[in-house]
C-alpha positions as CSV (number, residue, x, y, z in Angstrom):
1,X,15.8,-53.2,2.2
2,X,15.1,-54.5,-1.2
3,X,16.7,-56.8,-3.0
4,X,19.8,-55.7,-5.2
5,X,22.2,-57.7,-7.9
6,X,25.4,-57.1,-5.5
7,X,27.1,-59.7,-8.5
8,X,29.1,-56.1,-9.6
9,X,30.2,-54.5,-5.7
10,X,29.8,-56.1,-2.7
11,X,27.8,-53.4,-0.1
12,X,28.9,-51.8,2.8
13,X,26.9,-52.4,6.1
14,X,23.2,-50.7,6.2
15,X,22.7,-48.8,9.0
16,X,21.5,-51.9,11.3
17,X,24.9,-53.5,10.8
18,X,23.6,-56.1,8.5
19,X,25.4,-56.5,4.9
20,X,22.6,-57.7,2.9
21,X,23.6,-60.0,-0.6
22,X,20.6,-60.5,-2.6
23,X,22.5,-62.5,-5.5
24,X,25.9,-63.8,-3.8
25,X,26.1,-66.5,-6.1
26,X,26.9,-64.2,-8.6
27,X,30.6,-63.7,-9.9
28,X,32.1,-63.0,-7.3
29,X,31.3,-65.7,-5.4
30,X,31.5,-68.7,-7.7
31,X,31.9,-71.8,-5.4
32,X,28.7,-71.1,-2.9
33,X,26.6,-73.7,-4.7
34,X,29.4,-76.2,-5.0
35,X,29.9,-75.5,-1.1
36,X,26.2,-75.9,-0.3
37,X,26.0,-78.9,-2.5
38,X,28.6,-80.7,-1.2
39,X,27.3,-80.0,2.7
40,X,23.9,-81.5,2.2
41,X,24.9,-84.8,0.2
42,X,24.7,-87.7,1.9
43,X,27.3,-89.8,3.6
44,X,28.4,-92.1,1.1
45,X,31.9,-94.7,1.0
46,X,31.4,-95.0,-2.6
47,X,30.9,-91.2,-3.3
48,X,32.6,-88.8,-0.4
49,X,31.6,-85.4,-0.5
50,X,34.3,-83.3,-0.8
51,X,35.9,-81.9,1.7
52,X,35.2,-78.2,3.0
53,X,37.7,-76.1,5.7
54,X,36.8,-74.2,8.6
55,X,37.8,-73.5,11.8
56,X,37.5,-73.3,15.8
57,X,36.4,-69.5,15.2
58,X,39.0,-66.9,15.8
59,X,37.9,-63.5,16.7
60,X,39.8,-61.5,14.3
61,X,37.5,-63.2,11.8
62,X,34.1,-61.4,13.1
63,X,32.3,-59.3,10.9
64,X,33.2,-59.6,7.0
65,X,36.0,-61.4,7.2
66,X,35.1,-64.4,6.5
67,X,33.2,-63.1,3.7
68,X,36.1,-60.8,2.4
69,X,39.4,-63.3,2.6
70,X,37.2,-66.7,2.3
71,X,34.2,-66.7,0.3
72,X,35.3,-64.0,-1.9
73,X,38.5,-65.5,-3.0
74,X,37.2,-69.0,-3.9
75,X,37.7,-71.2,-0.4
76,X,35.7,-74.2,-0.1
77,X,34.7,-72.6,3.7
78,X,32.2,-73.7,5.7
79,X,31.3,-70.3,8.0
80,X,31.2,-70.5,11.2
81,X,30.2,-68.2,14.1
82,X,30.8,-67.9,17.6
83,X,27.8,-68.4,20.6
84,X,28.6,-66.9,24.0
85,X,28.6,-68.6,27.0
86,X,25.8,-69.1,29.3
87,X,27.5,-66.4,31.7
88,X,28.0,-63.9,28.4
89,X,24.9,-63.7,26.6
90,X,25.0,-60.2,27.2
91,X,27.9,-59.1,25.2
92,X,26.9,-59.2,21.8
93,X,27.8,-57.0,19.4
94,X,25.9,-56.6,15.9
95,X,29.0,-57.0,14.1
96,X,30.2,-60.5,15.5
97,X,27.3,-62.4,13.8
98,X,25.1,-60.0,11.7
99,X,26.9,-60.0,8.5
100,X,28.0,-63.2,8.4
101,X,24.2,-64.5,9.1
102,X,22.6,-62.5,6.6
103,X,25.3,-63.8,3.9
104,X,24.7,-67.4,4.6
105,X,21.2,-66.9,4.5
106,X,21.4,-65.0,1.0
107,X,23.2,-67.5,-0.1
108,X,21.7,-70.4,1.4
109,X,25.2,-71.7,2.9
110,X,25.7,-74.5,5.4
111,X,27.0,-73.0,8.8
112,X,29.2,-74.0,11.9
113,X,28.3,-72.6,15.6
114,X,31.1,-73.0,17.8
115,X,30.6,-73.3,21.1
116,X,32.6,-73.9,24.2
117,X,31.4,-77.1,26.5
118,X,27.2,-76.1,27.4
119,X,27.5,-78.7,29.7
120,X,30.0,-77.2,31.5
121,X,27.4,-75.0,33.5
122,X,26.5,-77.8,35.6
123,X,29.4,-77.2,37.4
124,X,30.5,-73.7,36.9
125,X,27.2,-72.0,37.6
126,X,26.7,-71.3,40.9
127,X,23.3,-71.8,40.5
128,X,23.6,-75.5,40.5
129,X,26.8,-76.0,42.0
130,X,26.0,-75.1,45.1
131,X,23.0,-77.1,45.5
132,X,22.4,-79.6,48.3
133,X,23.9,-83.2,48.0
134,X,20.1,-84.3,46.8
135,X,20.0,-82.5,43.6
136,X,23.9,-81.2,43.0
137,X,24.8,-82.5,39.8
138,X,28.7,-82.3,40.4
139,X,30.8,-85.0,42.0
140,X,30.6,-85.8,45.3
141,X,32.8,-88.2,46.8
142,X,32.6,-91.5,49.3
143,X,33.8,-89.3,51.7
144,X,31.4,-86.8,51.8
145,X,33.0,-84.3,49.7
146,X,32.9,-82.3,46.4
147,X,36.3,-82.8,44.6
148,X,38.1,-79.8,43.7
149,X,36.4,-76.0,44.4
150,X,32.7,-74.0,43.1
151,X,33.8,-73.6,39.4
152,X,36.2,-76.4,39.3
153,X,34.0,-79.3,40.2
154,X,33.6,-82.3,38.1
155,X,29.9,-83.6,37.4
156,X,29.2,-86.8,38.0
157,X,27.4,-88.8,34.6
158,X,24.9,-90.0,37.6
159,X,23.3,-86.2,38.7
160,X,20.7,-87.2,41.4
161,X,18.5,-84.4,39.1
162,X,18.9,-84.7,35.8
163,X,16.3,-81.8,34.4
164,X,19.5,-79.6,35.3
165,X,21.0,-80.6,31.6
166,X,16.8,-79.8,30.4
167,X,17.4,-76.4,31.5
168,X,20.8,-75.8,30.6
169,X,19.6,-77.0,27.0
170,X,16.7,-75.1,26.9
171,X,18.3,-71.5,27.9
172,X,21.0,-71.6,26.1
173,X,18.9,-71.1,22.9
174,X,16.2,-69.0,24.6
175,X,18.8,-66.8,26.7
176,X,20.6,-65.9,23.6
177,X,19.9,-62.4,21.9
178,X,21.9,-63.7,19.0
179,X,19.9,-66.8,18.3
180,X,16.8,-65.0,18.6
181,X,17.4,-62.6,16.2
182,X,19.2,-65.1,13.5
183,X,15.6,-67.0,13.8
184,X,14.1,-64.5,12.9
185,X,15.6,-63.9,10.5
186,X,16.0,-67.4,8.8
187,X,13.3,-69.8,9.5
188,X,14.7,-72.5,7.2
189,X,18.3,-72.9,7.3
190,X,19.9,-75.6,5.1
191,X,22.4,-77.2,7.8
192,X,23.1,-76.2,11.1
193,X,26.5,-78.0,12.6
194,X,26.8,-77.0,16.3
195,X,30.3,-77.7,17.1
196,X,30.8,-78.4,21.1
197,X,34.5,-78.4,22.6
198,X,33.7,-81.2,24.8
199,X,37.2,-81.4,27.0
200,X,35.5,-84.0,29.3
201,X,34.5,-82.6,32.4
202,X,33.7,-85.7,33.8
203,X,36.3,-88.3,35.4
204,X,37.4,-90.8,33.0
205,X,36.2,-94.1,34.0
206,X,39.2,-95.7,35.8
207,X,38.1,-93.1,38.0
208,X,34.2,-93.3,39.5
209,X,35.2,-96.5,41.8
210,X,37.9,-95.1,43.3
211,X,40.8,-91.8,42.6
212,X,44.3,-93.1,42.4
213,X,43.9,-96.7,44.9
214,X,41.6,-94.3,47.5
215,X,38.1,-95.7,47.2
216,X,36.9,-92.9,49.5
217,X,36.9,-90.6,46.8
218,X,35.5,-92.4,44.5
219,X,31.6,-91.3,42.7
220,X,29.3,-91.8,45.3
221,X,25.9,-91.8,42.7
222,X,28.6,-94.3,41.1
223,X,29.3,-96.6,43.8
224,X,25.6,-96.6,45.1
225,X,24.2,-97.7,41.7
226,X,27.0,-100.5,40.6
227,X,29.8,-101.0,44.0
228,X,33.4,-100.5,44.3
229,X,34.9,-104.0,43.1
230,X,36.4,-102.8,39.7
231,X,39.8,-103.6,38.3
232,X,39.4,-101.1,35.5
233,X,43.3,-102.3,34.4
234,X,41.2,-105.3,33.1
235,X,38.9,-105.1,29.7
236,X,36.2,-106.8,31.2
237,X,35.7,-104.4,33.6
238,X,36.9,-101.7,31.4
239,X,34.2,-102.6,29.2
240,X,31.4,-102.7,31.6
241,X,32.6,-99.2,33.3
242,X,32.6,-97.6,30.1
243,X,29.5,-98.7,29.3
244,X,27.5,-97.4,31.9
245,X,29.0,-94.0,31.8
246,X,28.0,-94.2,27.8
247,X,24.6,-94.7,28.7
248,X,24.7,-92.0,31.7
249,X,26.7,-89.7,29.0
250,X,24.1,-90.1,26.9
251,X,21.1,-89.9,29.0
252,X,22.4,-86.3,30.2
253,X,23.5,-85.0,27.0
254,X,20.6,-86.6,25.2
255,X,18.3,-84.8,27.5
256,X,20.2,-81.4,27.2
257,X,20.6,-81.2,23.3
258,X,16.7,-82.6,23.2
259,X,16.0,-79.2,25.4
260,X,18.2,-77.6,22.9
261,X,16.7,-78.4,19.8
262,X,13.1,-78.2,20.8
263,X,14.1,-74.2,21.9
264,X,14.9,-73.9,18.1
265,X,12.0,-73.2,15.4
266,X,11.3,-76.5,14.1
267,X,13.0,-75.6,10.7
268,X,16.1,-75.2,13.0
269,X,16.0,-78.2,15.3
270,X,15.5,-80.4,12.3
271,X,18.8,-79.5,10.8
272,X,21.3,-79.3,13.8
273,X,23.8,-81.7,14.0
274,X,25.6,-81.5,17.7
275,X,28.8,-82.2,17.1
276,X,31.8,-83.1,19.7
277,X,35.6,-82.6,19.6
278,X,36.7,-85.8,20.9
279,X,34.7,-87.8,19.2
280,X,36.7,-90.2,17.9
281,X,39.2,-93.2,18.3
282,X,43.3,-93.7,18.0
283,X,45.3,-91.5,19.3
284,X,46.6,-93.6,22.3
285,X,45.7,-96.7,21.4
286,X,48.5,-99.5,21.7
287,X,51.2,-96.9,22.2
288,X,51.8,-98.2,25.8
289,X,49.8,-99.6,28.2
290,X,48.0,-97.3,29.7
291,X,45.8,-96.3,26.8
292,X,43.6,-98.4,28.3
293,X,42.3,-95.9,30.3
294,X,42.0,-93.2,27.5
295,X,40.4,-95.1,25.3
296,X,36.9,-95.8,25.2
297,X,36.2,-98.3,22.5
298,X,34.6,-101.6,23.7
299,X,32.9,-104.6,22.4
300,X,29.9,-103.5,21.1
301,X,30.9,-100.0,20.0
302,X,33.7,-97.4,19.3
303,X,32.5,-94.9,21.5
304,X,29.7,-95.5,24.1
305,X,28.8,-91.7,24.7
306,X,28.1,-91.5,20.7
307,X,24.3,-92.1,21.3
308,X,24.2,-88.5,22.4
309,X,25.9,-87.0,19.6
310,X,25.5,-86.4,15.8
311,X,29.2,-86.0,14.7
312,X,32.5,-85.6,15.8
313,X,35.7,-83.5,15.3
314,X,38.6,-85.8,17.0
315,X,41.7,-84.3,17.3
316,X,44.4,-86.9,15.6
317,X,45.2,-83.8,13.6
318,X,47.0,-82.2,16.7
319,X,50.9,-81.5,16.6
320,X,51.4,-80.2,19.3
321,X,49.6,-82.7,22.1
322,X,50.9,-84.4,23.6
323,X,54.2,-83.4,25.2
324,X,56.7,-84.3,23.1
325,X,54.9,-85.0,19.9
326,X,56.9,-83.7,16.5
327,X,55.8,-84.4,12.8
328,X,59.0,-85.9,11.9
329,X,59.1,-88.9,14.6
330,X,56.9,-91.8,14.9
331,X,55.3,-90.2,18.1
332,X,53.2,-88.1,16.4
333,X,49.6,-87.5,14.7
334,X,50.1,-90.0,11.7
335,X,50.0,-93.0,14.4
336,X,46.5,-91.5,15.7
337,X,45.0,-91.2,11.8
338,X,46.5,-94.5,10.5
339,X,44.6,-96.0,14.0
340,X,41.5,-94.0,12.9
341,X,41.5,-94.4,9.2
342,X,39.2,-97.8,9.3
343,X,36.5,-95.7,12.0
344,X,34.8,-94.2,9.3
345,X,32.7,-97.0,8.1
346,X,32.3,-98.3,11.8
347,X,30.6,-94.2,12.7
348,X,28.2,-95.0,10.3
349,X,27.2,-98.5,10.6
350,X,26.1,-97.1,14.0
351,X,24.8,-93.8,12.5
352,X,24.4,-93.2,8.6
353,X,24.1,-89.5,9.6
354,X,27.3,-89.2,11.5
355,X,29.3,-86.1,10.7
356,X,32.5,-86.7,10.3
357,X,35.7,-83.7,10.8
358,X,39.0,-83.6,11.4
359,X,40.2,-81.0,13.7
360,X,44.0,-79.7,13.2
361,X,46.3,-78.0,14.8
362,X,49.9,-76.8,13.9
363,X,50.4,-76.0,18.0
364,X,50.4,-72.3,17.6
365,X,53.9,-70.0,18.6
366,X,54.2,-72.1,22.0
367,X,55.1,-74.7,19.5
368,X,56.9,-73.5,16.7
369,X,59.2,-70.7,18.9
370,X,58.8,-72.6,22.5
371,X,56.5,-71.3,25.3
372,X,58.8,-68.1,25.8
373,X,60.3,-67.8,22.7
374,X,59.4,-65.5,19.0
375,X,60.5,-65.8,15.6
376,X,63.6,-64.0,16.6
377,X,64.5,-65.3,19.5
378,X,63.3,-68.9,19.8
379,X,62.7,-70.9,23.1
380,X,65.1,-73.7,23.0
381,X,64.7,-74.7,26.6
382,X,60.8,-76.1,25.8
383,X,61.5,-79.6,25.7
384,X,58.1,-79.9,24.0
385,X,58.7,-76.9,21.2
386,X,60.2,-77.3,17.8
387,X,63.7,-75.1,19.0
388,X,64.3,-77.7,21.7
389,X,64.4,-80.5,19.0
390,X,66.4,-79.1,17.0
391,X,69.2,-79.4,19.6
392,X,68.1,-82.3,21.0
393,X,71.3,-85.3,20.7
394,X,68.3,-88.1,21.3
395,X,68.5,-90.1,18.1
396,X,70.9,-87.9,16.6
397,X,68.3,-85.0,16.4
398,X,71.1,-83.1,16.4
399,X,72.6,-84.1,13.2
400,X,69.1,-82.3,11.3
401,X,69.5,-79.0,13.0
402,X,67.2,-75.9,11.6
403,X,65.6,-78.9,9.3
404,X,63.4,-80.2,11.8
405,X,61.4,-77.0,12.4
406,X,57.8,-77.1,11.4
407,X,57.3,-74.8,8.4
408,X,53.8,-74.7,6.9
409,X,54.8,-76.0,3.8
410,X,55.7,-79.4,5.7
411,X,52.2,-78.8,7.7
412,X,50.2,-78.6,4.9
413,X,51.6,-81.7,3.4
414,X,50.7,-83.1,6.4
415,X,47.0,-82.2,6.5
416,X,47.4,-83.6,3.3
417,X,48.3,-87.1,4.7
418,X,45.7,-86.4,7.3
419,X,42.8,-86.0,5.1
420,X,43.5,-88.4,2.8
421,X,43.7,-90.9,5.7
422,X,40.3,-90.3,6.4
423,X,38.2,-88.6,4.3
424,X,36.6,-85.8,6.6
425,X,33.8,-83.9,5.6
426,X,35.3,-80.8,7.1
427,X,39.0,-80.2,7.9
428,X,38.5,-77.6,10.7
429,X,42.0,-75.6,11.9
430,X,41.7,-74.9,15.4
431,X,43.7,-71.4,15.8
432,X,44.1,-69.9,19.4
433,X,40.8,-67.1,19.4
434,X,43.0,-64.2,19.8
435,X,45.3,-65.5,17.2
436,X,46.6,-62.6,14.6
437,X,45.5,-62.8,11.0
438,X,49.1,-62.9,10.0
439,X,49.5,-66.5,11.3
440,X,46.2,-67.5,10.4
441,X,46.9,-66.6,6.7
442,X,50.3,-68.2,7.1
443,X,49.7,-71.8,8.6
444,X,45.7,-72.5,6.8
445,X,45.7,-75.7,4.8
446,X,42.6,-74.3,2.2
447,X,45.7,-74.9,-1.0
448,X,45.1,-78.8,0.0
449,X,41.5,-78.3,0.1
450,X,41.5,-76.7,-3.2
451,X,43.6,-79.3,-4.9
452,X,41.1,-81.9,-4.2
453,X,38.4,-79.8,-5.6
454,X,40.1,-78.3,-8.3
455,X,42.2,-81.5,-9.7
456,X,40.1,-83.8,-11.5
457,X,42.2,-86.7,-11.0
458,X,41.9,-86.3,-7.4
459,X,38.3,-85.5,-7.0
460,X,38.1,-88.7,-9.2
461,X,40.0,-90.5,-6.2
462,X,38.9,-89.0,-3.7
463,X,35.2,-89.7,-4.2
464,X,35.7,-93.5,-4.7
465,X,38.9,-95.2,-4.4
466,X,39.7,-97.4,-1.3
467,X,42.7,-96.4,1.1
468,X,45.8,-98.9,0.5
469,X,46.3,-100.8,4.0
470,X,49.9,-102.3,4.5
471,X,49.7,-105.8,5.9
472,X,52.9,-106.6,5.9
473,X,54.2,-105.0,8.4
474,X,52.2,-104.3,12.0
475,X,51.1,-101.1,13.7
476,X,53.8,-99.7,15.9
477,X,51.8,-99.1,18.6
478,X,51.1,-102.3,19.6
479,X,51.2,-102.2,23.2
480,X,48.3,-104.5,25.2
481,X,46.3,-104.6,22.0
482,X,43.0,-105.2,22.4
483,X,41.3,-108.7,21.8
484,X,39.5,-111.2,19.4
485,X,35.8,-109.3,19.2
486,X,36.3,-105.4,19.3
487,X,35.3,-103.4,16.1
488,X,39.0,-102.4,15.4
489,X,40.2,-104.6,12.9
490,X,44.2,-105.0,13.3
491,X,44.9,-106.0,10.2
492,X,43.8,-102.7,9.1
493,X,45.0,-100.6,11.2
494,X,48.6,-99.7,9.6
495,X,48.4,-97.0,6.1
496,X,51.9,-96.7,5.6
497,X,53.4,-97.8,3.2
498,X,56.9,-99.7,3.1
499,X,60.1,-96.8,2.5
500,X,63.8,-97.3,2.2
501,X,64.0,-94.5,4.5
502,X,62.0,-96.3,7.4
503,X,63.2,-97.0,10.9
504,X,63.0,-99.9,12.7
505,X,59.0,-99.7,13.4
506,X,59.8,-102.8,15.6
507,X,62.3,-101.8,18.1
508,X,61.7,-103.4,21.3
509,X,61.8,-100.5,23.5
510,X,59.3,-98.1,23.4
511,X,60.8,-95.2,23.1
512,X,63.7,-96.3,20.4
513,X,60.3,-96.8,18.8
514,X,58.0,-93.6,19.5
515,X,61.1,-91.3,18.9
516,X,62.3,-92.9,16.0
517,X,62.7,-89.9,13.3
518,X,60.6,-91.4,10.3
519,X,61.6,-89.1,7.1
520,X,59.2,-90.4,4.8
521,X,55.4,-90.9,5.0
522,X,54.1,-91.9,2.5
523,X,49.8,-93.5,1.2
524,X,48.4,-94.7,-1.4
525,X,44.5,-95.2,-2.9
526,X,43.7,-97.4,-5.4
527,X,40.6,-98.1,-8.0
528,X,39.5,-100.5,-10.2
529,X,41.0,-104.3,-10.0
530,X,44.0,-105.8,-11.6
531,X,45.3,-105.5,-14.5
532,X,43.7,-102.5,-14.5
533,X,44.3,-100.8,-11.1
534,X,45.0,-97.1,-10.6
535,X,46.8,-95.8,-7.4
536,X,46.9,-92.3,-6.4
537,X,50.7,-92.0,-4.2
538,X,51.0,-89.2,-1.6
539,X,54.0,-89.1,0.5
540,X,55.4,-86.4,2.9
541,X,59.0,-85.8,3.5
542,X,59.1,-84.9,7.0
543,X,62.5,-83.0,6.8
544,X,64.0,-82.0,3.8
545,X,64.1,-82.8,0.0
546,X,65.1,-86.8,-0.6
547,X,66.4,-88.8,-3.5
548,X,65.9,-92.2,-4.6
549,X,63.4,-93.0,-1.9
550,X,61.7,-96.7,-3.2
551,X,58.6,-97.5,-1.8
552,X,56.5,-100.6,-1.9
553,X,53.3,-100.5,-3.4
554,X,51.3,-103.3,-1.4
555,X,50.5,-106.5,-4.1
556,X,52.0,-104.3,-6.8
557,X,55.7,-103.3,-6.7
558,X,58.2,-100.9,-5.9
559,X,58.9,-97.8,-7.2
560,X,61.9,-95.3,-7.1
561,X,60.9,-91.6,-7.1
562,X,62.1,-88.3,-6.0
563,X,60.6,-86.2,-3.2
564,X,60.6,-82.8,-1.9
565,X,58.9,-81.1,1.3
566,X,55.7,-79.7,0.9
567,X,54.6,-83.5,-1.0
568,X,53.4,-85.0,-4.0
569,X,50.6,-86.3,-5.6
570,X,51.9,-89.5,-7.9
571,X,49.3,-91.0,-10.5
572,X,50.2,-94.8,-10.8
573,X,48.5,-96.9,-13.6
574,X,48.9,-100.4,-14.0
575,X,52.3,-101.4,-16.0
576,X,53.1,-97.6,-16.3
577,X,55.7,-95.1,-14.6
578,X,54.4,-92.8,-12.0
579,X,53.9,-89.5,-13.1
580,X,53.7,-86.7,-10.7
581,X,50.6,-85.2,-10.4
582,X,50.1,-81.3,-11.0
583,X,47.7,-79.6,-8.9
């Protein structure tokens, strides 16, 4: 088909199932070149590129869509479409990739694949699961036995034949119909971001010596190649555990994406970023004392498995995981982002390149109505739902009522908090695949995506000032910290800033701390030096509207301001009121 200026009426599908756009940086679509601009700067802590939103992939958002209610009307959205599983490569339809393809390519956009864990078919394909002990890659015990069931095996970072993850690598690209044809279409894409779920299906590494005390089931490739005698409960050996399964991590999924890439055209392999959910550092740490074994920083590194990966997509974002975690309490996702918020320039000390997300998640209906529950008839026996604490006498929940709920207003000022906290360069929603349209259109943050973009002021900040850290008062999750020599730097490591409104971060017991409701978060950036320092304020009521909350502006001074859910932007100059920001 020949080229047409579509800048007037966007085309129907051709007769192939492929909407072709020959100019769709034309009117209608006036942010693609900002979009693509921003994706291919470099990573820069004096410039950030602005921030783009996308998404998990949901299936309701196959053919136009994306095109339609994203691109269309102005979002700052990287598009991203769904690869099928090793064991579905053979249900394809045109529609789920064709269109979408063919606008990227026309208009030269950036693009996310999402895919579920490739590595998982070392386990789950029978194929290799089923091998003998010499060359099954999954985890066979001391005792002579494969933990768990064909399909629900572990593998073991230590597979006795590791050219299983060269072929897993390799046919996942040439298997695919759908990748076949979008090469052949595209020789020269601009930037390729394969997104991997990467839910560890490994044991974590309190667990290759031995499986709750028992050594007999313990990794036998493990305990052949460095004993039994751990104490993982110990940082040394913590430390040196972790670090041989980084290395083993790495070896494996080094060897698999290698086979991946180099079953790409070369114009594809060299812009592929693999990129992991997971990735990342702070959601446990120092809450109690077993985030020990969650954790995987160590001395010489935040994450030993990062060799094998060129991004990540952590999910401090998540409201709903785990258990009983609630916006409005300190137990929640801002501990995890104000852990995380100094990561950034340790990911790319150890790789400039590293592609930095955020994935979010405002839990879905399980969440918001309870696991049984709807809109009209909530769920409040789900201890771990939003209807539950609502009724909940713990710390005179009770008392808020109806307030508590999550609303998206209050969510999007939290993604708010959550960005700013770390500077992403994509916020990426996770939504449930089958997930309506209706609740996808109703819970997306893109308005706080847009305001950075849009706003001057903040673009302003957001490329270049530095996040305000609050020394004056400690992290409170500081359970079995670790010590003198890791990357994290403690003194760091707490954003918020000082409110009237604040609990007692510092309650001895843990959970008068963790459940403490915390009405008020609130951050700051600042540029330039005294006495002529800007600050740009964000703060998030948690619950309802508030009056005459002060906070502390670290080395500053206080101010006194009014706030109301949904947040505020507050532009503080040096010897001036703030003024509220419009956006």
């Amino acid at each position: 088909m020949a080229d047409r200026d579509t800048t007037a009426t966007p085309y129907k599908l051709s007769g192939d199932g492929v909407c072709y756009f020959a100019y769709p940086d034309g009117s209608l679509y006036p942010n693609l070149p900002r979009i693509r601009q921003e994706a291919l700067l470099p990573n820069n802590l004096s410039y950030h590129p602005l921030p783009l939103y996308s998404n998990w992939g949901a299936g309701a958002e196959r053919g136009t869509y994306q095109i339609d209610n994203y691109l269309r009307q102005g979002w700052y959205w990287l598009p991203v479409i769904a690869l099928r599983e090793y064991h579905a490569k053979d249900l394809y339809e045109d529609y789920q990739y064709k269109p979408l393809f063919s606008f990227c390519k026309q208009a030269r956009l950036p693009i996310t694949f999402q895919t579920t864990q490739i590595q998982a078919q070392s386990f789950s394909d029978s194929q290799f699961n089923t091998r003998p002990d010499s060359t099954n890659p999954c985890v066979l015990q001391v005792n002579g036995l494969y933990n768990g069931s064909p399909g629900f095996y572990l593998f073991t970072p230590w597979p006795p034949d590791p050219t299983v993850y060269d072929q897993i690598g390799e046919e996942f690209v040439t298997l695919d119909p759908a990748l076949d044809w979008m090469q052949a279409q595209w020789n020269s894409p601009v930037k390729l971001v394969v997104i991997n779920n990467n839910e560890a299906s490994y044991r974590p590494h309190n667990e290759h010596h031995e499986v709750q005390g028992d050594p007999q089931r313990g990794d036998a490739r493990f305990v052949a190649l460095y004993g039994a005698d751990w104490n993982t409960d110990t940082f040394a050996d913590r430390d040196q555990v972790l670090t041989y399964q980084g290395a083993a991590i790495s070896n494996i999924y080094g060897r698999m994406f290698t086979a991946f890439n180099n079953a790409l055209l070369p114009g594809w392999a060299s812009v592929v970023r693999h990129v992991g959910y997971q990735n990342g550092f702070g959601e446990a740490y120092g809450r109690w004392g077993g985030w020990i074994n969650f954790e995987t920083v160590t001395q010489s590194t935040l994450n030993p498995m990062m060799p094998a990966w060129n991004g990540g997509s952590p999910p401090i974002g998540y409201i709903n995981w785990p258990g009983q975690e609630f916006h409005f309490q300190c137990w929640s996702p801002m501990m995890g982002l104000s852990n995380q918020s100094q990561c950034k320039a340790l990911w790319y000390q150890e790789d400039p390149d590293w592609w930095d997300e955020l994935s979010i998640w405002e839990g879905g209906p399980q969440k918001i109505y309870g696991q049984n529950g709807t809109e009209q008839s909530p769920d409040y026996a789900d201890q771990d739902a939003y209807p539950y604490a609502t009724i909940d006498t713990n710390n005179g929940r009770d008392l808020y009522g109806a307030k508590l709920m999550l609303t998206p207003e209050k969510f999007r000022s939290y993604a708010r908090v959550a960005m700013w906290s770390n500077r992403p360069r994509v916020v990426r929603h996770y939504f449930w695949y089958s997930e309506a349209t209706s609740w996808i259109d109703t819970w997306n943050v893109h308005e706080v995506i847009r305001q950075v973009w849009e706003t001057p002021l903040l673009t302003q900040f957001w490329r270049s000032a530095e996040l305000v850290v609050n020394t004056s008062q400690v992290h409170p999750y500081w359970d079995s910290l670790l010590p003198p020599g890791y990357p994290i730097d403690e003194s760091k490591r707490w954003i918020y800033l000082i409110c009237s409104t604040d609990p007692n971060w510092n309650a001895p017991d843990l959970f008068d701390r963790l459940l403490a409701i915390v009405p008020v978060y609130a951050i700051a950036m600042k540029t330039g030096t005294a006495p002529s320092r800007e600050w740009l304020l964000i703060t998030h009521p948690t619950i309802e509207d508030m009056t005459a909350v002060t906070i502390t502006i670290p080395d500053y001074q206080n101010v006194t301001l009014d706030l109301t859910v949904g947040g505020q932007y507050w532009h503080i100059v040096e010897g001036q009121a703030p003024v509220e920001v419009t956006v």
